[in-house]
C-alpha positions in Angstrom: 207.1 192.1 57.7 205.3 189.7 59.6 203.4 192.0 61.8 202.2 193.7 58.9 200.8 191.1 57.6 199.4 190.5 60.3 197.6 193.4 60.9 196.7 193.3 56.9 195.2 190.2 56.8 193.3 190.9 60.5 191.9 193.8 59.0 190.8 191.5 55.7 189.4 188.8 58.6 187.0 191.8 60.0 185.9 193.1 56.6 185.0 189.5 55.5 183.2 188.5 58.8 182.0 191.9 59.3 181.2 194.1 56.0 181.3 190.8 53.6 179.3 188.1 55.2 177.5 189.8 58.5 176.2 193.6 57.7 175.3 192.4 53.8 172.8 190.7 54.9 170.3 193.8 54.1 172.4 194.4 50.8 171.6 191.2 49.1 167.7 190.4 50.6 165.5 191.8 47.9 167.4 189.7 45.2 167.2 186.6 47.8 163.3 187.2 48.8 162.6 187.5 44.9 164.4 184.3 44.0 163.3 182.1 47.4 160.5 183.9 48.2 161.6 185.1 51.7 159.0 187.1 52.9 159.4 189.9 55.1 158.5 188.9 58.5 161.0 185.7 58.3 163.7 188.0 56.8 164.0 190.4 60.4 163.7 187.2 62.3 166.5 185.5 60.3 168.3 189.2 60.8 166.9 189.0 64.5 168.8 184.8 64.8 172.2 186.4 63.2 172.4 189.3 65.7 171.6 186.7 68.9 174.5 184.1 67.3 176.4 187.1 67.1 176.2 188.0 71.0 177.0 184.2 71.6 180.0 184.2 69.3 181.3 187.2 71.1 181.0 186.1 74.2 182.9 183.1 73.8 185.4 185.0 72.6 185.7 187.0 75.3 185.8 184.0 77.5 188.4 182.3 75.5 190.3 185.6 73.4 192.9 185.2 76.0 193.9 181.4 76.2 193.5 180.6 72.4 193.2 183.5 70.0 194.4 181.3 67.0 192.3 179.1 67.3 189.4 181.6 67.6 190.7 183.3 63.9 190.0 179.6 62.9 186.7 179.0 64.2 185.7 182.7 63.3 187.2 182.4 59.2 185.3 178.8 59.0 182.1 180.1 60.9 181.9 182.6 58.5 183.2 181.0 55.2 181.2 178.2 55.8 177.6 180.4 56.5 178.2 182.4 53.5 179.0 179.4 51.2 175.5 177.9 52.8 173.7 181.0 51.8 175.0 181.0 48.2 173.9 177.2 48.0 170.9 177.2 49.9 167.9 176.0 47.8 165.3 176.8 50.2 164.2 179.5 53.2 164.9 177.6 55.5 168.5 176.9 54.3 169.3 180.2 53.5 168.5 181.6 57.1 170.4 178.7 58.8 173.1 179.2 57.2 172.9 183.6 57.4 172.2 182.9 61.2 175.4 181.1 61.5 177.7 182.9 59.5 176.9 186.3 61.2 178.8 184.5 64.7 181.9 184.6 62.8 182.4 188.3 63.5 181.8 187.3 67.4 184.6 185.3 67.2 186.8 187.6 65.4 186.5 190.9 67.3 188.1 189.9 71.1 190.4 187.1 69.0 192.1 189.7 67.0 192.5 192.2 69.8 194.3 189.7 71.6 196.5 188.6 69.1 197.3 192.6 68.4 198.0 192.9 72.1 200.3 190.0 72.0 202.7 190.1 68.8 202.8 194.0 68.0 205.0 196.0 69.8 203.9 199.0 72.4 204.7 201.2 70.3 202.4 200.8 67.3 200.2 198.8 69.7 197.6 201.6 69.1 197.7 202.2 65.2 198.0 198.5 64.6 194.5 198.1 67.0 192.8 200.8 64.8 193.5 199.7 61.7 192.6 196.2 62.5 189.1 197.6 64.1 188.6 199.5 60.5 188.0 197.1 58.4 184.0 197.1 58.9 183.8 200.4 56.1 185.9 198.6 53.5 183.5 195.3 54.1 181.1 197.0 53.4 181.8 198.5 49.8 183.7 195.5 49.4 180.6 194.1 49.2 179.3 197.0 47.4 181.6 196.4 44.9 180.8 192.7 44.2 177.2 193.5 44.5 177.4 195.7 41.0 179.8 193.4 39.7 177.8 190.2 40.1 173.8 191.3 40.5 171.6 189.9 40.0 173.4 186.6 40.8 173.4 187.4 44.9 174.9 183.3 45.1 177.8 184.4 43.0 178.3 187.0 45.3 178.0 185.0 48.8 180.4 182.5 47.2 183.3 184.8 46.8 182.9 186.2 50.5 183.1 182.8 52.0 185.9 182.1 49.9 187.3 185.3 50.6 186.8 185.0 54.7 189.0 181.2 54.4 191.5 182.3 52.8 192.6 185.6 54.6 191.6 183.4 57.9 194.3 181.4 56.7 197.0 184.0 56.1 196.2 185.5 59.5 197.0 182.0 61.0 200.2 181.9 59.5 201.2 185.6 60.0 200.3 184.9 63.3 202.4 181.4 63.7 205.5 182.3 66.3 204.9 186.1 67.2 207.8 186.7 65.0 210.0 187.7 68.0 207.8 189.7 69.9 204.9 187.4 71.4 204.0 188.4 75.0 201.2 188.1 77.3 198.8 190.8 78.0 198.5 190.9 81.8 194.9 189.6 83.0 192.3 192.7 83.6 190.4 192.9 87.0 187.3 191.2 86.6 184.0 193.8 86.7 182.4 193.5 90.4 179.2 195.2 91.5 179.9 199.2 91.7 181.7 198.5 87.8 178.4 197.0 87.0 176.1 199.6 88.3 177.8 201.9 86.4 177.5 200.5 83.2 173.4 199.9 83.3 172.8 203.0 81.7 174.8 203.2 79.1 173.7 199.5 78.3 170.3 200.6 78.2 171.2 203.3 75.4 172.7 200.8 73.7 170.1 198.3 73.6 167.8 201.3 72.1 170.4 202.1 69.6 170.6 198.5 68.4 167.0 198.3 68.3 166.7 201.6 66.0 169.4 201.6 63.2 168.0 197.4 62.7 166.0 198.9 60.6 168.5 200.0 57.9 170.7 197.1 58.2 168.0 194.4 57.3 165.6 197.0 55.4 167.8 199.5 53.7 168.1 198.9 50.4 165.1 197.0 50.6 163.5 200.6 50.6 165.6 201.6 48.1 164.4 199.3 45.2 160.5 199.2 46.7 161.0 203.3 45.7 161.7 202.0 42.3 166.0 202.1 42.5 168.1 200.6 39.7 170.0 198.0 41.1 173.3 200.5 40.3 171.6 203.5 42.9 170.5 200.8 45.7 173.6 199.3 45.8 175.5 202.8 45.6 173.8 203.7 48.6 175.2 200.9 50.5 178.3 201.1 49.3 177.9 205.2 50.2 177.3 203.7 53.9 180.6 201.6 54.1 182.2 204.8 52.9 180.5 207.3 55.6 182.3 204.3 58.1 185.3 204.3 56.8 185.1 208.0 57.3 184.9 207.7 60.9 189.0 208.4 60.4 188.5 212.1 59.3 186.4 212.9 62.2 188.1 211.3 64.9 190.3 214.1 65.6 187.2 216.0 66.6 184.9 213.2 68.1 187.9 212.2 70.5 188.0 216.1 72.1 184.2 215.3 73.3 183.3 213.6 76.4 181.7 210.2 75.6 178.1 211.1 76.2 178.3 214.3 74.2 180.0 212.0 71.4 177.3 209.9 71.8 174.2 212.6 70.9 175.8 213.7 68.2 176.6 210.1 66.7 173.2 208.8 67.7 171.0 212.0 66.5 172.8 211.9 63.3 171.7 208.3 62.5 168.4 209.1 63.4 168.0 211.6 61.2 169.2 209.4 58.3 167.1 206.7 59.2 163.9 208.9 58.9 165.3 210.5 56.1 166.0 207.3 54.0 162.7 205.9 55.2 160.6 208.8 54.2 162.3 210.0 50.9 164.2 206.9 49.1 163.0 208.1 45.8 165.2 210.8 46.0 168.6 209.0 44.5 171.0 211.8 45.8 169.0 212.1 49.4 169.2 208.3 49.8 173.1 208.3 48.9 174.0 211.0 52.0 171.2 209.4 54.3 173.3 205.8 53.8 176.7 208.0 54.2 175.6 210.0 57.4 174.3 206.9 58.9 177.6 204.8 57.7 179.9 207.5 59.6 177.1 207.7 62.7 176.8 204.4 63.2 180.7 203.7 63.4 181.1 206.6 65.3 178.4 205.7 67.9 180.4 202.4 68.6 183.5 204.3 69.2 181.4 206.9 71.9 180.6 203.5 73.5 184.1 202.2 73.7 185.1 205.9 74.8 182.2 205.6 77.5 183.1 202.3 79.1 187.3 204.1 79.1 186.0 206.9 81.3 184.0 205.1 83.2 186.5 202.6 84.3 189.8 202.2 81.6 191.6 199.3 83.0 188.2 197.2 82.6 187.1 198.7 79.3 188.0 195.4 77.0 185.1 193.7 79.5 183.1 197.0 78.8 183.3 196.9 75.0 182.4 193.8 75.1 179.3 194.5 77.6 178.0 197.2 75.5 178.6 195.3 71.9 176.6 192.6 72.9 173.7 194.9 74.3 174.0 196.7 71.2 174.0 193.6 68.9 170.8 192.2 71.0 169.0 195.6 70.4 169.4 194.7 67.0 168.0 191.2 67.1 165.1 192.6 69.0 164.6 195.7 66.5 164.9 193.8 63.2 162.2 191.3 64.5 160.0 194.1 65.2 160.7 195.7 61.8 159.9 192.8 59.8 156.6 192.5 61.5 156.0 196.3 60.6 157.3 196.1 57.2 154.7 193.5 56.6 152.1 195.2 58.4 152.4 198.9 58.2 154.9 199.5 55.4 158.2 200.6 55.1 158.0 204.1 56.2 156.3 203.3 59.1 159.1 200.9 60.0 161.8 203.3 59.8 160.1 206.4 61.2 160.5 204.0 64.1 163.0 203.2 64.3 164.2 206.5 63.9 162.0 207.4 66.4 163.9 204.7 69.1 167.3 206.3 67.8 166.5 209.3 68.7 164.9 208.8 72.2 168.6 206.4 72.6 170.3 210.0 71.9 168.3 212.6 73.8 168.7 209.9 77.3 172.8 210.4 76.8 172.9 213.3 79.0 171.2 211.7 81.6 172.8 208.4 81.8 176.1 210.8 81.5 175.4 212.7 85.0 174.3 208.9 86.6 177.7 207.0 85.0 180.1 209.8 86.5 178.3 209.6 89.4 178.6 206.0 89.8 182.6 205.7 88.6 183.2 207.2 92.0 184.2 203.4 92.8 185.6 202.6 89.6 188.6 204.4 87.7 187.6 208.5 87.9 186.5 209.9 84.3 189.7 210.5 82.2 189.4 212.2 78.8 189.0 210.7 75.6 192.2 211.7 73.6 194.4 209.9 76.5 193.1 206.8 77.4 190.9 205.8 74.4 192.9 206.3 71.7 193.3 202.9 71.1 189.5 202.1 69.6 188.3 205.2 68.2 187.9 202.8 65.4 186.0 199.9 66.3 184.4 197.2 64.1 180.8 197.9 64.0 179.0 195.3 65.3 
């Protein structure tokens, strides 16, 4: 009983730090740049501070995931409670994008916290369900925050106040789930640290990550933005976002087929389907059916494209991939901060098509390179652990928490 809570309230941890507080962001700006008058150009830096705090969070978790996970839960439930209940108090900009900028590190924290803990109380034998259904919990965030968005618009405050309240309190059942192991507490044995040939190996695929970051920015921060600049009801844009969190969570029906495929084949298929969606929703969000399966594809792409990464890093070198997920996370996150900067700057320049043709555009070039950097990394694993497929070593994280 305890593990499943456990696992319950971790998966409740990521969909509040994740899908509640982080990645809804984008959902609630246009009612927050109406009421504070946020303008564009500060929004995708604010987006552009959350997604570097985020690489910082996540870092230190990796650091210190394997000496004191509790105490990372902690830090990551307050981090996040505490930024969302800033943002549905803030009375000014500047308040607002503190507070966004440091809730979004909450998720950091969470990610290499909760794998840990997984590794360490839940027996082998359900060590790989209980790590997938944790890793889920982004797509139910998500229209979570969908949800609460219908419910409560347009009184976005309202809103931020029950995800911060929401991120303490399952933070604190995970605590006490997690009090004792229940029995079966053990210690995950240390991985070899990455040298220089595991590192050379890896360039590539952080470079395609860093270009994907950079590209689907532009939905996150500017998505339903689109949506009700096209005219939406409030009902259709926040549909469409909860559409996305669905296409994510459907990353589970797929994943029989996307785990047959090498990860760089995985990874052109992922990434070209999100680029199509993010041209698509850029260039027809009048269109209220169009907009609802762009926001679905690109839901399931984007979540899938995270998996191909976490499936990359397993062939590349398995024993190491934790250290590699966490590599290509944080390049991906940083794409992000670099691609919602630039998107603010174009929304408020060129327009909102322009913006995401863009970034569709960057998508897209991220896709067509996977080939490539697929003949250079199996070249280059010739010093790490050989290429193994998907369905047996990387099983585990076909269903990753977006960053």
């Amino acid at each position: 009983m305890r593990q499943r809570v456990l696992v319950v309230s971790g998966l409740g941890l990521i969909a509040a730090t994740y899908g509640l507080v982080r990645l809804a962001y984008g959902l609630f700006l246009p009612d927050v740049q109406r009421d504070l008058g946020l303008s564009s150009g500060a929004a995708g830096w604010i987006s552009s501070g959350a997604s570097v705090l985020y690489c910082v969070g996540a870092l230190v978790g990796f650091v210190l995931a394997a000496r004191v996970p509790r105490a990372l839960v902690l830090a990551a439930a307050l981090v996040a409670g505490a930024g969302a209940l800033g943002m549905a108090g803030a009375p000014s900009t500047t308040a607002f994008g503190v507070a966004a900028v440091l809730g979004s590190a909450g998720a950091g924290l969470a990610s290499p916290a909760l794998v840990r803990l997984v590794a360490e109380q839940v027996p082998d034998a359900v060590q790989g369900r209980a790590q997938s259904i944790v890793n889920a919990g982004t797509g139910p965030g998500l229209v979570g925050a969908g949800v609460l968005a219908l419910v409560l618009l347009p009184d976005w405050r309202a809103a931020w106040a029950v995800s911060g309240l929401f991120a303490l309190a399952v933070g604190g059942v995970l605590l006490a789930a997690s009090r004792g192991g229940g029995g079966h507490t053990r210690h995950a044995a240390p991985a070899r640290r990455p040298d220089r040939r595991w590192t050379r190996a890896h360039r590539g695929v952080v470079g395609l990550a860093l270009l994907f970051g950079a590209g689907s920015a532009v939905v996150w921060t500017y998505g339903r933005s689109a949506l009700v600049d096209a005219g939406a009801p409030v009902a259709v844009s926040v549909s469409a976002w909860i559409a996305l969190g669905i296409g994510g969570a459907a990353v589970v029906l797929t994943a029989r087929w996307t785990s047959r495929l090498r990860a760089a084949t995985a990874w052109t298929a992922t990434t070209g389907a999100v680029a199509v969606a993010v041209v698509v929703l850029g260039v027809w969000p009048q269109s209220t059916l169009v907009a609802l399966v762009a926001c679905a594809v690109f839901g399931w792409g984007y979540t899938a494209a995270t998996g191909a990464l976490i499936a990359w890093t397993t062939e590349i070198d398995a024993d190491r991939s934790s250290a590699g997920t966490s590599v290509l996370f944080v390049a991906l996150v940083l794409g992000q901060a670099v691609g919602a900067a630039l998107a603010g700057v174009l929304v408020g320049s060129a327009g909102t098509v322009v913006a995401f043709v863009v970034g569709a555009l960057v998508t897209a070039v991220s896709a067509a390179l996977g080939p490539v950097v697929r003949g250079s990394a199996a070249a280059r694993s010739s010093g790490c652990t050989p290429p193994t497929p998907r369905s047996r070593r990387a099983g585990r994280s076909r269903h990753p928490a977006a960053p």
